[in-house]
C-alpha positions in Angstrom: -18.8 74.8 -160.1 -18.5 72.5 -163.3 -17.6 69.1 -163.0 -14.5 68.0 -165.2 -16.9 66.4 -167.6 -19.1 69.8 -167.3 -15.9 71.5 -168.6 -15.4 69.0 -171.5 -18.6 69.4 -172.5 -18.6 73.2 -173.0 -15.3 73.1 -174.3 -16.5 70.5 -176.9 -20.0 72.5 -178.2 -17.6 75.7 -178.2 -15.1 73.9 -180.9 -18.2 72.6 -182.5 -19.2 76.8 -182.7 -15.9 77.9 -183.7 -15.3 75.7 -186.6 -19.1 76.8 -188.4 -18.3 80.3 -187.4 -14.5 80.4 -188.4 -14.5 82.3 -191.4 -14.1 86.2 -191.9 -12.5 88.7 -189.6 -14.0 86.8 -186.1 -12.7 83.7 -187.1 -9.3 85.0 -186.6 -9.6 87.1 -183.7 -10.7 83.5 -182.0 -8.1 81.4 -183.7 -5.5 81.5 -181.0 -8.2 80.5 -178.1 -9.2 77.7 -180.4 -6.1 76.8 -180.3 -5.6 76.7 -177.1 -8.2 74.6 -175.9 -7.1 72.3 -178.4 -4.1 71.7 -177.0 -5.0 69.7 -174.2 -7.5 67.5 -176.6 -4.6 66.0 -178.8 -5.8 62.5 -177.9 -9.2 61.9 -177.2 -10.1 60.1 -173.8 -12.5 57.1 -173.9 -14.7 57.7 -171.5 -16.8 54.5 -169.5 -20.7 55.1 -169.3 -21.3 57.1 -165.9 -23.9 54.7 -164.7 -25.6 53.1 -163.0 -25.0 55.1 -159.3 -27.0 52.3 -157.7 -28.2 48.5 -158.1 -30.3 47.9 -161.2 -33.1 45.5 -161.3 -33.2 45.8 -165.1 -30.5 45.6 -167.6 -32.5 46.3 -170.5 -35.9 47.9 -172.3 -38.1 46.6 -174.8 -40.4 49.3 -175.4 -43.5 48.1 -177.6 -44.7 51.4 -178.8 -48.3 51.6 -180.5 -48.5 54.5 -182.7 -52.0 55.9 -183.0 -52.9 55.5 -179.7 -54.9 52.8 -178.2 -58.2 52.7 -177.1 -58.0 52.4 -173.7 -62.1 52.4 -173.1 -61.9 49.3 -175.6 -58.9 47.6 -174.0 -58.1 47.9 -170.6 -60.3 50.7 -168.7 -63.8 49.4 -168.1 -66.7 51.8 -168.0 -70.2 50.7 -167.8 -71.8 54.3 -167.1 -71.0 54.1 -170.9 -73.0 51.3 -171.8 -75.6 53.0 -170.0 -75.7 56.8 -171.6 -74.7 55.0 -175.0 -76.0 57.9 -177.5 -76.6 60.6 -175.3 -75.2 64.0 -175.8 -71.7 64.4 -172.9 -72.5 67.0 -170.1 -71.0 70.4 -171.5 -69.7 71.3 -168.2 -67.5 68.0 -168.9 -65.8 69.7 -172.2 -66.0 73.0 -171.4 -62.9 75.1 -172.7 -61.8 71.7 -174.0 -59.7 71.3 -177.3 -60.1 68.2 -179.8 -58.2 67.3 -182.5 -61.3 67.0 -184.4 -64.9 66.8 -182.6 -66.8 69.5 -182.9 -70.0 70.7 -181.3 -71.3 68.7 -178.6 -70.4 64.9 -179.1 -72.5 61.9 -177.8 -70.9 59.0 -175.7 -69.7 56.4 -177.0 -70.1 52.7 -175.0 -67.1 50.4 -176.0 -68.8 47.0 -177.9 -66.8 44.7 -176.2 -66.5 42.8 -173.2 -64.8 42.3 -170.6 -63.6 40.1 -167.8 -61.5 39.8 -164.9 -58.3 37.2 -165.4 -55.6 35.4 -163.4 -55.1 35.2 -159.1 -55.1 39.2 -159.8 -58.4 39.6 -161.4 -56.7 41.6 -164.3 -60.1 43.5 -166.2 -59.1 42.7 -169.7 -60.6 43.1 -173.0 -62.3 40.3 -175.1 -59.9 41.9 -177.7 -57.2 40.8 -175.9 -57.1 37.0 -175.4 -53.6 36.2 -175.2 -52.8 39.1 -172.4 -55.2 37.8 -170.5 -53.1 34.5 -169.4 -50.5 36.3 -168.5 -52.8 38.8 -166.0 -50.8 37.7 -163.1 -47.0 38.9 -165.1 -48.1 42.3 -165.9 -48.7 45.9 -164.2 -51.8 47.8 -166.2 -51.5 51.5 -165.2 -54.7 53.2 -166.1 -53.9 56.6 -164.8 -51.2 57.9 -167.1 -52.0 61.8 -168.3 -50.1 63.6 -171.2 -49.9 67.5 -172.5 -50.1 66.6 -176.3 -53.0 65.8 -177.9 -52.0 65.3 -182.0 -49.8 62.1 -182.7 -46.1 63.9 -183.9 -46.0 66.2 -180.4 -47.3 63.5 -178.2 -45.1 61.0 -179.7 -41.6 63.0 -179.4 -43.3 63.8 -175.7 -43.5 59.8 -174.7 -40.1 59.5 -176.3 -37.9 62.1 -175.4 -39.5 64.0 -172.6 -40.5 67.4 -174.6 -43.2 68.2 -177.4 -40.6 69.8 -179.7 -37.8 68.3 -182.1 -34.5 68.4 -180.9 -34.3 66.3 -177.5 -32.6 62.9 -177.0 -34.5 60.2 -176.8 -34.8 57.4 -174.0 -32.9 54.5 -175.5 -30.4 57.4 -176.6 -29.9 58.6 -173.2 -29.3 55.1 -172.0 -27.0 54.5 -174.4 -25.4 58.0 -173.0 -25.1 56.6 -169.4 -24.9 52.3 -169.7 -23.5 52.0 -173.0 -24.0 48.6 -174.5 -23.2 45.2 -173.3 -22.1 44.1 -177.0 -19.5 45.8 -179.3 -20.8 44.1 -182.2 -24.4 45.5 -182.1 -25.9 49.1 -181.2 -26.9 50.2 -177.6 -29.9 51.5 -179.0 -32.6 49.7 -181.9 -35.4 50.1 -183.4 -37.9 48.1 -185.4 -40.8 49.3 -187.3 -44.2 47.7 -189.0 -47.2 48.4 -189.8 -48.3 50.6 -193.2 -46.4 54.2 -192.3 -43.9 55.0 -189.3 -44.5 57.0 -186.5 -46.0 60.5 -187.1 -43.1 62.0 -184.8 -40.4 60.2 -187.8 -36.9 59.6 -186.8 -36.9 62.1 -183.6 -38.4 59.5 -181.7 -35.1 58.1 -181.6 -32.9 60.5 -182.5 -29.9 61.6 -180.2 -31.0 65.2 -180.1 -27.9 67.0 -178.7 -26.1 64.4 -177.5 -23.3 62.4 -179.7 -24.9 60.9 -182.5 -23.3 58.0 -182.0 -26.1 57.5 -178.9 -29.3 57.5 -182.1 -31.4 54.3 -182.5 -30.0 52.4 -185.7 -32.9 51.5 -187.4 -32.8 47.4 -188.5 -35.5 46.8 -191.8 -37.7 44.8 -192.8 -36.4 43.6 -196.2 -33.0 43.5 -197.7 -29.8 44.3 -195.9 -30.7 45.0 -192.0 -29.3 47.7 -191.8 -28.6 50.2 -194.9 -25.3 49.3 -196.6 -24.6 46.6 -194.4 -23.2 44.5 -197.1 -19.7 45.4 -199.0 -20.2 46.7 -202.6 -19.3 44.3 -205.1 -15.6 44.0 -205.5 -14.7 44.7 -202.3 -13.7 42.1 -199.6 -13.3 41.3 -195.8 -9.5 42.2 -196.1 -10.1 45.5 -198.6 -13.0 46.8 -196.0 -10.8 46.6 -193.5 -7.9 48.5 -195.0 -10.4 51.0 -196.5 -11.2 52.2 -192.5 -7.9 51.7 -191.2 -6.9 54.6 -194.0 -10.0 56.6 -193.0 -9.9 56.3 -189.8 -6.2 57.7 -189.7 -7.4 60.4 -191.8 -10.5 61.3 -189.1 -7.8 60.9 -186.3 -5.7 63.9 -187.8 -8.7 65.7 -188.6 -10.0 65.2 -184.7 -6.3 66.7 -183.7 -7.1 69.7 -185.6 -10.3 70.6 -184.7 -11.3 68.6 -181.9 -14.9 68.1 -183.0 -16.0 64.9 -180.9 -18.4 64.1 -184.1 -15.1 63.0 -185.7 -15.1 60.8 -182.7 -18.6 59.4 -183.2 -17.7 59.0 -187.2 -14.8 56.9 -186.1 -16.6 54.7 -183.7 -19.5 54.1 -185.9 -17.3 52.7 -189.1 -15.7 50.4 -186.6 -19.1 49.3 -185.5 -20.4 49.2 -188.6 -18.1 46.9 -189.5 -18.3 44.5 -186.7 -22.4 44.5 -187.3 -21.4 43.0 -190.9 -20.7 40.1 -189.0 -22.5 39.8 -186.2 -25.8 41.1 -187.8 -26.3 38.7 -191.0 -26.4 35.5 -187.4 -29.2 37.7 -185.8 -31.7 37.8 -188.2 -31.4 34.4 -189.3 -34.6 32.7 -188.4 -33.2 29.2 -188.8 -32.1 28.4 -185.6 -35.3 28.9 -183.9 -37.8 26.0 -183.7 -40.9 25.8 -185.5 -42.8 26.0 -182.1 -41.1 29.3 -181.5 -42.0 30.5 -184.7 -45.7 29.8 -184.0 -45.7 31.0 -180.8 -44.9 34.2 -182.0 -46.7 34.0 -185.2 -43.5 34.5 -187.4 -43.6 33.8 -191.1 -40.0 34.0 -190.9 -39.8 36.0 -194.7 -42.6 38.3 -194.3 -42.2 41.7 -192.4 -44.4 42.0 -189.5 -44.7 43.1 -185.6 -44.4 39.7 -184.6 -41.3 39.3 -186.5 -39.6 42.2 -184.3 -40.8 40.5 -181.1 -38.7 37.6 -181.9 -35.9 40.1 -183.3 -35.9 42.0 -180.1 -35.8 39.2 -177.9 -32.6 37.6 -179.8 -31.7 42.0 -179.7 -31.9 41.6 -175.6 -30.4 38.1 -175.7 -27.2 40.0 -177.2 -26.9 42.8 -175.1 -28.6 45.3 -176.9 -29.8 47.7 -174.2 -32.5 49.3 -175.6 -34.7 48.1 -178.3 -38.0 49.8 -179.3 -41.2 48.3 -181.5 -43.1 51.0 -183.4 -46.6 49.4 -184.8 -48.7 51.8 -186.5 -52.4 51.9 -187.3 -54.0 52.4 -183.6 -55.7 55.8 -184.5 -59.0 55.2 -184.3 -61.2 58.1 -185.2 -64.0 56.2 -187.1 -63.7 58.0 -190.5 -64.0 54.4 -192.0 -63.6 50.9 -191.5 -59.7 51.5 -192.0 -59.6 53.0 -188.6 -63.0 52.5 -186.4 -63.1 50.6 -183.3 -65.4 47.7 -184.7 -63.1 46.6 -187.6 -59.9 48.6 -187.6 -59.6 48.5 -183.4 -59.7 44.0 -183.4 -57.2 44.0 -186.3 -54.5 45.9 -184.2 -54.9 43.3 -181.9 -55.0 40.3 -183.7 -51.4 42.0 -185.4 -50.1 42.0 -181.7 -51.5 40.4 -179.0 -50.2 37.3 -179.4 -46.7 38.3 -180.0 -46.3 40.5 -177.3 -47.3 37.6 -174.7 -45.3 35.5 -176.8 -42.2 38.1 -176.1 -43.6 38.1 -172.1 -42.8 34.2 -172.4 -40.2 33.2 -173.7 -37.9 35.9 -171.7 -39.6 34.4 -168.7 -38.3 31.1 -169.5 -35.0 32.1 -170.8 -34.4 33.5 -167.5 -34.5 37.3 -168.9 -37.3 38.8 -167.8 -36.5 39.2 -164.4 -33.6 42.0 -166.0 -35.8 43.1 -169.4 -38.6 45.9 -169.0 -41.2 45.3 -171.4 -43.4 48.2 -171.5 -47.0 48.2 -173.8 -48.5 51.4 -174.6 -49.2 54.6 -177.1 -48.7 58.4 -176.6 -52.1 59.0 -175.3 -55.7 58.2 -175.0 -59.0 57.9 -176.4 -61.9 59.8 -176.4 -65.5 58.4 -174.6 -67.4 60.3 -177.2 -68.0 59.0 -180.8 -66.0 61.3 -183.1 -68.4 61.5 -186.1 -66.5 63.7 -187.8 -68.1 64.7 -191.1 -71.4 62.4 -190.1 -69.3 59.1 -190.6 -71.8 56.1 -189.2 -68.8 54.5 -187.9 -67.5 54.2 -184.2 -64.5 56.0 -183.6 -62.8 58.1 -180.6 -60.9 61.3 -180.6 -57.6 62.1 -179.7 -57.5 62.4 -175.3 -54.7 62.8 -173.4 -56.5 63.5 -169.8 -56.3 59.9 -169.1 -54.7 56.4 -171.0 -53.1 52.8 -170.1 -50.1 50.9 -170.4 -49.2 47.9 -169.0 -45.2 46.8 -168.2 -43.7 43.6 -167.5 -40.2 42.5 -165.6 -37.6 43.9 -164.7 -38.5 45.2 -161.2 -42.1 45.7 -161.9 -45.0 44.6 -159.4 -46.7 41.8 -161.3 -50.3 40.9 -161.2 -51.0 45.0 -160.4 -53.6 47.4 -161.4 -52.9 50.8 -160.8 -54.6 54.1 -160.8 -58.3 55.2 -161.8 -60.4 56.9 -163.9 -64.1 58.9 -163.4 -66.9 57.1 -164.3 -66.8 57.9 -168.2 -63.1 57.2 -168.1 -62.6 61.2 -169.2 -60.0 62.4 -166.2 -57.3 60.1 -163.8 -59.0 60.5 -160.2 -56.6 58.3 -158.6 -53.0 57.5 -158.5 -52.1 60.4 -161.5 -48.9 59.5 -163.4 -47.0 61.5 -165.9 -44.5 61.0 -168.8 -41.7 62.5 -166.5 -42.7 60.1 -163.9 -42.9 56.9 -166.4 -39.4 58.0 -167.2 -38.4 58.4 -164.2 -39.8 55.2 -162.5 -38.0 53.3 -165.9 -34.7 55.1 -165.4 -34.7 54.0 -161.6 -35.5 50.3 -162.3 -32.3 50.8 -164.0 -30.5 52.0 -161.8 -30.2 55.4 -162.8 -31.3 58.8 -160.6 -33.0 60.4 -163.0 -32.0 64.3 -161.7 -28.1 62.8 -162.6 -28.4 61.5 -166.2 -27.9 65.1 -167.4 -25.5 66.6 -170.3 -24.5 70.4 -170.6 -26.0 71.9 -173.4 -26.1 75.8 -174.1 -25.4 76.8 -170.6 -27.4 74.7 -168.8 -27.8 70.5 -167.6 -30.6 69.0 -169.4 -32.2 65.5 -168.6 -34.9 63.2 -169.8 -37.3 64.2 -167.1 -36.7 68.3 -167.6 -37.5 69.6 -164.5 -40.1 67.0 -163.8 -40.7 63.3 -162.6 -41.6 61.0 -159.3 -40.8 57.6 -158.8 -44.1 55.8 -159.4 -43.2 53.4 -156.1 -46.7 51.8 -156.1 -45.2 50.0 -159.4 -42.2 48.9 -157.6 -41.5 44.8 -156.9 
């Protein structure tokens, strides 16, 4: 049996049908049933977010998403047996019926070239590569069992970000913004914040709204020039003049909304109004001036220059404001060996020195503001590395394949287990032999810590509930404070 907000749902997508499909002979045999449903949607309700159904421990995500992938052999999942058959060709039982994204033949192992050690009361194994996470060991949970399906950057990506391989699904902040909302009219529920050379491979799905309102998509904030695209009032036009501009449109949209009952109206409506409360509130976010100059180092902000370290700070004045979801995309991590631009010996350290000390810097400062204990901070990329050397096309430089039988993150706060390692790999680092944990159950575990049921965040879409975890996902309790 549907729940009311079932029915308003399906009565919704079928309006949204009826007014593409309304022309021609059809169109008028459905007119009057239109109609009908219409009448009871005359004035649209305003409905509060349906969660949280139980007591949170976080409020709020920072996601710091490395596009490329990491290498986790290089990072975080130590492996002498590859020291050790450094060269040698891999066992072909170990690949057999295996698909690359580009090895071919039979590759040779790979040992990583740095070194490691253990850190903090925990004895965190960290890379040399690394420094700065290394001193706070004892603040972070390093999961080295994580698995995905996807093995090429766009599919993988949408996977780690919306729950499915294929274009079209919400994505996580955009659910949350679904079922929390924000906690600040003046800014989005949902941000992101890019750097590095290119964006993601997966584009603007990663944090698109997929069927759900649009009004739930990530709002993109740049780098340079106005924040946000046409943030600023053309030139003539005034604080009094932009307000009687929407006040006329959105009358305009209102009558339109009574006549078709299109809930995109809705979301067009909504997002002038925020639009333009972000002119004000927005221009007082990004203004750099109020931090001190020790904050500013700490990060590593050159307060004019675009760079990850920038959006650290940015997100944590984001979270500061209620923003409930904001999401770092840092590009350059693939590291396949075709050249020094993207090898694990020159390309592999640069990635690093471009974010290790800002994200510990981000760890920090929300410890001392007293946010971390309600901000999930979670480190990672959509899959793995290989432990064989690439070569691809005879290149003499190091590099891994794509892998997605086995990779790390590491999260922070909000209701995580600190100072914890969790989860193993075999002794070349190929397959997860202990403690396996899947996308679904990532999201899953995240959507719990804030207080969310992850089989209940669902929205009726052509016939049938979908969710963020499909039909998938287990609490990850080990991870659990």
């Amino acid at each position: 049996m549907e729940t009311p907000r079932q029915e308003k749902q399906r009565l919704a997508h079928r309006r949204h049908f009826l007014q593409k499909c309304s022309t021609g002979l059809g169109g008028l045999a459905l007119a009057s049933l239109l109609q009908r449903d219409l009448s009871a949607a005359q004035e649209p309700e305003q409905e509060s977010p349906p969660f949280p159904n139980y007591q949170a421990k976080a409020k709020r995500v920072i996601w710091l998403h490395m596009a490329g992938a990491p290498s986790q052999l290089d990072l975080f999942d130590h492996k002498p047996k590859l020291q050790q058959l450094d060269g040698e060709k891999v066992d072909t039982d170990l690949i057999q019926m295996e698909r690359f994204a580009f090895i071919k033949g039979v590759p040779k192992i790979l040992g990583s070239p740095y070194q490691f050690s253990r850190h903090g009361e925990s004895g965190q194994l960290i890379s040399e590569l690394l420094p700065n996470l290394s001193k706070i060991a004892d603040e972070i949970s390093i999961v080295r069992s994580l698995y995905t399906t996807q093995f090429n950057h766009a599919p993988a990506q949408l996977f780690m970000n919306t729950g499915h391989q294929l274009v079209g699904r919400p994505s996580m902040g955009s659910w949350l913004s679904y079922g929390l909302g924000t906690e600040n009219q003046d800014l989005p529920a949902f941000v992101v914040l890019l750097s590095g050379q290119f964006a993601p491979s997966g584009g603007a799905s990663c944090w698109g709204s997929g069927f759900l309102p649009t009004m739930h998509q990530g709002v993109r904030f740049r780098s340079q020039g106005d924040p946000v695209l046409y943030l600023s009032d053309p030139s003539g036009m005034d604080r009094a003049g932009r307000r009687r501009t929407l006040d006329a449109l959105k009358e305009l949209n209102q009558q339109r909304y009574q006549e078709l009952g299109d809930p995109e109206i809705q979301t067009r409506i909504a997002q002038y109004e925020l639009s333009y409360r972000m002119q004000a509130s927005v221009p007082e976010l990004v203004d750099f001036n109020r931090e001190s100059k020790a904050t500013l180092d700490r990060y590593g902000v050159q307060p004019d220059q675009p760079s990850f370290a920038r959006n650290c700070l940015l997100a944590r004045r984001l979270v500061e404001r209620g923003v409930r979801f904001v999401q770092l995309y840092h590009w350059g991590w693939d590291s396949h060996g075709t050249g020094s631009h993207d090898d694990i010996v020159t390309s592999l350290p640069k990635r690093c020195r471009e974010t290790d000390q800002a994200s510990v810097a981000l760890v920090q400062d929300l410890k001392e503001r007293g946010l971390l204990e309600d901000t999930l901070v979670v480190w990672g990329g959509e899959f793995g590395r290989t432990p064989m050397n690439e070569e691809r096309d005879g290149s003499k430089f190091l590099g891994r394949d794509h892998h997605g039988h086995a990779f790390t993150m590491w999260l922070a706060g909000g209701g995580i287990k600190a100072g914890y390692a969790m989860g193993a790999t075999d002794e070349l680092g190929y397959h997860v032999v202990e403690d396996k944990v899947s996308v679904h159950d990532l999201h899953a575990t995240m959507l719990h810590l804030l207080g969310i049921d992850h089989t209940k965040l669902t929205f009726f879409f052509q016939g049938r509930e979908f969710r963020l975890t499909d039909v998938h996902g287990e609490l990850i309790q080990k991870l659990l404070a």
